[in-house]
N, C-alpha and C positions, 0 to 999 in steps of 0.2 A: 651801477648800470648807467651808464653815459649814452648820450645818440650823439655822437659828433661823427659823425659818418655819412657826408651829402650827400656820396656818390651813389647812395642807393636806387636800384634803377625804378623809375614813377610807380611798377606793378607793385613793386616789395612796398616801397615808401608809403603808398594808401592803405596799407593793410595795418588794421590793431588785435593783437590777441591776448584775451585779458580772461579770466577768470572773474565768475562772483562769490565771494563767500560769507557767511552769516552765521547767527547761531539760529537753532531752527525757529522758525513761527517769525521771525524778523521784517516777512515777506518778499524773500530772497527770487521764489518761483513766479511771483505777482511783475516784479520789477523786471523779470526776465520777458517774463509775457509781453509787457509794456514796449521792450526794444523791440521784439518782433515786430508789434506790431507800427513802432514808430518807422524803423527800417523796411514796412511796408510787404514784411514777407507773411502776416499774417492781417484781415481785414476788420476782424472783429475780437475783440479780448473777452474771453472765457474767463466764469467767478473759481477760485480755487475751490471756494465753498460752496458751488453748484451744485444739485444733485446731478445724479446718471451720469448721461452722455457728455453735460456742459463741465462736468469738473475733470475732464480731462484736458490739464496744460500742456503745451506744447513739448515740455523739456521731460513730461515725465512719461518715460511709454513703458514704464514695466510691471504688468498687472497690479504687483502689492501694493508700487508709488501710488496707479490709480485709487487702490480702496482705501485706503490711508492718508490719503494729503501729502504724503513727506516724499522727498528726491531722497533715493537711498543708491543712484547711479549717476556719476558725471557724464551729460550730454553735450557732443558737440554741435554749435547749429552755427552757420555761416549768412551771411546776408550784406548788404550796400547799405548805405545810410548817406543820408544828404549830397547822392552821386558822385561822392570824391571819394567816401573811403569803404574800403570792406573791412566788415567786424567779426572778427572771431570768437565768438560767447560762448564759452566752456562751462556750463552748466553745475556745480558742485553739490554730493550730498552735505546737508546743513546738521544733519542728526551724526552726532557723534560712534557711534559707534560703526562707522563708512568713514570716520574720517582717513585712513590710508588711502581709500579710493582717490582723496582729496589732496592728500600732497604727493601722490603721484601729478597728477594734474597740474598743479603748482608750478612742475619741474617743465611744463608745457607751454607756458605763458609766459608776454613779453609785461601785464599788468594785472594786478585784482582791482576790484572793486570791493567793498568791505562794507557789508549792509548792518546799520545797526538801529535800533528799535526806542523811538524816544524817548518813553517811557521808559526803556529798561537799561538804556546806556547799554556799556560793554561789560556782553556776558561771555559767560567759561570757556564754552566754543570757539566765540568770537577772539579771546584770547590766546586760544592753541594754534587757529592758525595763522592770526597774526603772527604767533611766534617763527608757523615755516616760512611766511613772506618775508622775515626779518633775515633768516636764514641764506636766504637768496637775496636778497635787498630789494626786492620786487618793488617798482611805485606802486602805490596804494592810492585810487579815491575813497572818499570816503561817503557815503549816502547814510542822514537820518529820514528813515522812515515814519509813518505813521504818526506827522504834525496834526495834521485832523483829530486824533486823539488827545483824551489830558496827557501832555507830556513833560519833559525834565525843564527847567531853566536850560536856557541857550548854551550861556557860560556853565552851566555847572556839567555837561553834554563834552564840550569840549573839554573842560578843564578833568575832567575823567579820562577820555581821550587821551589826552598827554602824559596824565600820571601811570595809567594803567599799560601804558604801552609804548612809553618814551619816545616817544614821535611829537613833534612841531604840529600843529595844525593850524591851516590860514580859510577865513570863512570865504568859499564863492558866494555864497548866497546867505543871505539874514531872513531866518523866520517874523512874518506877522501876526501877532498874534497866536495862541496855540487853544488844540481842541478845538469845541464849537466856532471859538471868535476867529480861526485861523485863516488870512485868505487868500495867503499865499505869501511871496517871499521876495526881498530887494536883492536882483542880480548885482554882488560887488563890482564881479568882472568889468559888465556892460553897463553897467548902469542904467538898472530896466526894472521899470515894475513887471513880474509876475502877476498873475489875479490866477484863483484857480476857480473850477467852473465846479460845483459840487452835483449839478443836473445832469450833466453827460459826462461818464467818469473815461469815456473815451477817447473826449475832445480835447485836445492841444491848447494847454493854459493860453489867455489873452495876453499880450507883452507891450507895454504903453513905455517908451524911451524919454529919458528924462535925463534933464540938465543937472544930475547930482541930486541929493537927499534937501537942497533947499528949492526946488523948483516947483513954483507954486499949484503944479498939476497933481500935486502929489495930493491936495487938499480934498480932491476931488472922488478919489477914489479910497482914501483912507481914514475914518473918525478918526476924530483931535487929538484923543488920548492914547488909540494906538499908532500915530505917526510921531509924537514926542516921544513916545515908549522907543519907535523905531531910528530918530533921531541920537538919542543917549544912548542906546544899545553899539548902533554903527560906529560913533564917532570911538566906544571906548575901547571895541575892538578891534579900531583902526590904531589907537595905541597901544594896545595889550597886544597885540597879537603880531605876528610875521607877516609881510605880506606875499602873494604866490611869487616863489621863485623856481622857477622849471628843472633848475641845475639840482636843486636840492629832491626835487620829488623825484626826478630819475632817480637818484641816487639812494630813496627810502629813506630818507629822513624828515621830509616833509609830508601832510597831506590836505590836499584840501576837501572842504566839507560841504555836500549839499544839502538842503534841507527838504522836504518833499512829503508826497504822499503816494506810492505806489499806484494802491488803488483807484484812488482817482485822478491818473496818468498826471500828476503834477511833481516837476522840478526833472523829468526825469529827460525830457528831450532836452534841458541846460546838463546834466549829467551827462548824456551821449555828446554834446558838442563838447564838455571838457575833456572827454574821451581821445575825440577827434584832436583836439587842439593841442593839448599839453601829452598824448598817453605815447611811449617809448612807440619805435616803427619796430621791426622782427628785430633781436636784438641776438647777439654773437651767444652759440651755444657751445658749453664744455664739453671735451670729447678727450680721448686717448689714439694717437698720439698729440695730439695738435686739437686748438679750437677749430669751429666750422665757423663762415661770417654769412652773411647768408644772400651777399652780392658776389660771392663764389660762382662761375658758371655751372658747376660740379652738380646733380641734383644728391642729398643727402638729409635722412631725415629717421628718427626715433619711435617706436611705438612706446606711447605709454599710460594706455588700457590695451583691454580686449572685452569684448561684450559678446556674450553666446547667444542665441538665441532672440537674436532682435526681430527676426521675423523669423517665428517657429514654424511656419509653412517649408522653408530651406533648411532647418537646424545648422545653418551656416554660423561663422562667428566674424565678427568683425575687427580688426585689429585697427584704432586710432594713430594714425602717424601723423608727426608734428614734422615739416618742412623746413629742414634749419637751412638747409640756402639751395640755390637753382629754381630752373623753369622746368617742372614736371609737366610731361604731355600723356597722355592714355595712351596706353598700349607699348612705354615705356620696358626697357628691362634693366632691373635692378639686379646689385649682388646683394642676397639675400648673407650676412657680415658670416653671423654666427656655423650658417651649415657651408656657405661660401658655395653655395649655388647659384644660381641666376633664378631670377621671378619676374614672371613679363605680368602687368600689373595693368589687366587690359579693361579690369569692372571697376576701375575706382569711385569710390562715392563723395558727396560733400551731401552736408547732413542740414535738415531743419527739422529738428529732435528725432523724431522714429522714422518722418520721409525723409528718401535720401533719393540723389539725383544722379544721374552721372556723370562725372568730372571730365570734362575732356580737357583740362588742362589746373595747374596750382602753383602756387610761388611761397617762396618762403615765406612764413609764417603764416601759411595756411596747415589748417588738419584734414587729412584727408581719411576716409575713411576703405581698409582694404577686404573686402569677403576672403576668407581663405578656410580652410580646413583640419586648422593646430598647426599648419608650420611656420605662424609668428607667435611669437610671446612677448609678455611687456619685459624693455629691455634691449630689444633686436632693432638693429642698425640696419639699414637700405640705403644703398650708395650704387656710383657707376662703377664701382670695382675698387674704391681705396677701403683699407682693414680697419674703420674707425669704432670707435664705443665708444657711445655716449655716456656721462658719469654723471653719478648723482639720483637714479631713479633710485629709493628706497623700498623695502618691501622688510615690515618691522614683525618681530616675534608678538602669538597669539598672546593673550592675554586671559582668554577662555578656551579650553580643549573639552572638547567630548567626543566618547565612540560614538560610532553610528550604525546601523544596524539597517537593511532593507524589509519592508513586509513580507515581501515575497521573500524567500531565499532561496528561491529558483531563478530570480533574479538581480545575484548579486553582484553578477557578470558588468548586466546595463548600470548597478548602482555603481562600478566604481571607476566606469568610463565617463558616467556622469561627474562625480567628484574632481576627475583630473583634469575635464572642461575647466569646471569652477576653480580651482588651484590656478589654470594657464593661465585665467580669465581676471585673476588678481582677487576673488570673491570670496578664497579663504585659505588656509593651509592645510595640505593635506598630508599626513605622516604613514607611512607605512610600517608600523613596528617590525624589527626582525625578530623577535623574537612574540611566537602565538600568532594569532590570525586579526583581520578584519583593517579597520585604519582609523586611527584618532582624526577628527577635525578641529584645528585652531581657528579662532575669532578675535577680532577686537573687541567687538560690544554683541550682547546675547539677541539682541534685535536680528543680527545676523543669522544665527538659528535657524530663527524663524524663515527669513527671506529662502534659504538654503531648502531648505524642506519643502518649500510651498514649489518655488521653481523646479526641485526635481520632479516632485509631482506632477505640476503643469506643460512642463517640458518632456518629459518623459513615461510619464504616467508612472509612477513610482514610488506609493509611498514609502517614507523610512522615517525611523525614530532614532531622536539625537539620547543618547545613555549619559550619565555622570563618568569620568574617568577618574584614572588613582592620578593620574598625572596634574599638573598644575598650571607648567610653561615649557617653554618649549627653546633651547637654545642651539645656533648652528655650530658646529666642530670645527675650528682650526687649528691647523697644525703642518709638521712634517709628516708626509705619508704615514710612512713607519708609525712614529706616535699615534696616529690618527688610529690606525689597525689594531696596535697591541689596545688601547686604548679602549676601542669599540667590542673587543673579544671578550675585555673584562669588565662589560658593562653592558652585557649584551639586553638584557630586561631595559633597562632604559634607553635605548637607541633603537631608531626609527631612521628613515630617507624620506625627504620631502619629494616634491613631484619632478624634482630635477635630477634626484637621484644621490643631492646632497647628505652625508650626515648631520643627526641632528639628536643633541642629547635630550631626554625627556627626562622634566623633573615634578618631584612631588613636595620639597621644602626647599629655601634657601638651603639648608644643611647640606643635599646634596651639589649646588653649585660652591659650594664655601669648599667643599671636599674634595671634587675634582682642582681647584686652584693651588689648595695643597700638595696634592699627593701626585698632580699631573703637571708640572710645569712649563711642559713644551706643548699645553692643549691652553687653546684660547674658547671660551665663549661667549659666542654674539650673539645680541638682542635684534640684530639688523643685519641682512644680506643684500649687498646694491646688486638691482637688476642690470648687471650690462654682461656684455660677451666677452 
């Protein structure tokens, strides 16, 4: 990923759209809080660990997030920063078992951000989805959190960094001190003392500018033994280490690292200006037939979520589209790619987590947010009339299936209008066996279950119980028609259609996927279906 492309007009050029991603408990939702409210769109930061009403974060508006702590839905929130640039913060669940939610997302963003916990270095999570950013070449910042606590060695921080994820890292900022002694951090960039303020953790670190690491004001504000600690440390990772080069962090091979402390809003407003400074502008997105650029006059742009039920007063759903080039205005009309309709697109929203406002106008690399009624799905392309698909959204085989069953079965009707919500919605798989009644649901992680069950209930008033299945995983059918048919006739107990209508074989051991490879040659199966038209 390069920006060598000037001509971007000033609207496009101020805008960053970036993703945050972590492993959970990292304080991924805390750091979020923190832009809000640095970018001014929120005036007072809420404790994640508040009781009641104060523990509800901006980025998390869906019941179970509230009572639980954890982001288990990507939110989009938009907002200004330092009056030059608009920030697109793509909100990511941190709990594994949401991670698809999350490289859908991925596929939406010109940057991540990659929060990691300094104490615990780079953990599991934090590793899977570095690996989609790798996949795309995403630049990557990188944020250690949670300095104020006993944390790792500096070097041994990074020097993990590097191994566990063969990526370059180059320090913006040098921790002082760690835990108790910690009081903040030497900007490499600017060459600036940080000081962090532990009494108002919502007050804007002090920044005292210094003539480099020998300047005698440094005396002043630092005891003896931790400014030679901080003296030896600078100097060696001014030789160990790379220094920022912009060419390479587009590119995903570099990253650089800040140090910080979420909670008590330090390090984080140098993290939004590296944002600002170094982070990719909207950057060219892959499409069939041709790429889109996003200084195209054309407007043209991708969903990839959908969220039901954001505000269950409407039982409306949301479809998030990503802007990959043009100047959208309200009340626009788009070709709707896939049914190749027109959609005049007259409520569009832009979002600050669960309020959303309405858009009267969006530029590329903005997300907009569109109310509709099932006839977007993640996947579905919006253009002024050219036949494009965007490539690349992933949508991976469950990993956990069970049947599901309603309380009532008098209303099995509302349960399974509800399921094909959640399927459109990206929240889970839903299989319709041909052969017997009812319908398997696929999951990534079992946490998912849970969320499933809670919201049909709260949405629908509904309760149902998730069953054990014979089934195990779940693969899609390719092939030549023909094969496809004979194929599904003599197999009919384990084939199933997903909610698109796709085949899809259901298995109960590796044996039975080893034995269709055999005995079926001209049938492929896949663990993964890309969502495009």
């Amino acid at each position: 990923m390069l920006d060598n492309r000037p001509t971007l007009p000033p609207e496009i050029a101020r805008r960053r759209t970036f993703a945050i991603i972590s492993h959970p408990d990292a304080g991924k939702t805390t750091l979020t809080e923190k832009f809000l409210l640095y970018g001014g769109a929120i005036q007072m930061a809420g404790q994640v660990r508040a009781k009641g009403e104060a523990r509800r974060t901006r980025s998390d508006f869906m019941q179970m997030e509230k009572d639980r702590g954890i982001s288990v839905s990507a939110s989009a929130m938009s907002f200004d920063f330092d009056g030059r640039y608009r920030f697109n913060l793509v909100d990511t669940p941190g709990h594994s078992d949401f991670s698809e939610d999350t490289y859908r997302t991925l596929t939406a963003v010109d940057a991540a951000i990659m929060v990691i916990d300094g104490a615990k270095g780079v953990e599991s999570q934090t590793q899977k989805l570095f690996e989609v950013c790798r996949l795309r070449d995403l630049p990557i910042l990188t944020f250690c959190n949670k300095m104020d606590r006993e944390s790792r060695d500096t070097f041994e921080i990074i020097d993990e960094i590097q191994e566990n994820l063969a990526i370059d890292v180059t320090p913006a900022s040098w921790p002082i001190g760690v835990g108790r002694d910690f009081l903040g951090c030497y900007d490499l960039i600017h060459d600036r003392l940080e000081l962090m303020d532990r009494a108002d953790r919502n007050k804007v670190a002090e920044s005292v500018s210094m003539d480099g690491l020998d300047d005698p004001k440094l005396d002043d504000h630092i005891p003896e033994a931790l400014l030679a600690q901080l003296r030896e440390e600078v100097e060696m990772a001014r030789e160990l280490l790379p220094a920022m080069d912009r060419t390479a962090f587009l590119q995903g091979t570099l990253t650089p690292i800040w140090f910080g402390s979420a909670i008590n809003s330090f390090g984080v407003k140098e993290l939004m200006d590296g944002i600002a400074e170094y982070g990719p502008e909207p950057q060219v997105q892959n499409a069939e037939p041709r790429e889109v650029a996003p200084e195209e006059k054309k407007v043209a742009g991708f969903v990839f979520k959908v969220q039901a039920n954001m505000d269950p007063k409407h039982r409306d759903r949301v479809a998030f589209l990503r802007l990959a080039s043009g100047h959208f205005q309200r009340g626009m009309k788009l070709t709707h790619v896939r049914s190749k309709k027109p959609m005049a697109i007259s409520n569009p929203v832009m979002f600050l987590a669960s309020d959303r406002e309405l858009a009267e106008e969006a530029w590329a690399g903005d997300i907009i947010g569109i109310p509709n009624h099932g006839q977007l799905r993640i996947g579905d392309a919006l253009t002024e009339g050219e036949g494009l698909r965007f490539t690349g959204i992933p949508s991976f085989a469950p990993e956990l299936l069970q049947s599901v069953r309603a309380g009532d079965p008098m209303k099995a009707k509302h349960m399974e209008k509800a399921l094909m919500q959640f399927a459109e919605e990206g929240a889970a798989k839903v299989f319709k066996p041909t052969f017997g009644s009812g319908f398997i649901v696929g999951v990534v992680g079992a946490l998912q279950f849970e969320v499933l069950a809670s919201r049909i209930e709260l949405e629908y008033g509904l309760p149902v119980r998730f069953e054990a299945s014979q089934f195990t995983s779940a693969r899609w059918v390719h092939g030549p028609k023909e094969a496809v048919e004979t194929f599904a006739a003599a197999n009919k107990q384990h084939i199933a259609e997903d909610n698109d209508g796709d085949p899809v074989y259901l298995t109960r051991l590796q044996w039975d996927i080893d034995r269709v490879e055999r005995d079926y040659p001209d049938i492929t199966l896949s663990s993964t279906k890309e969502l495009m038209i």
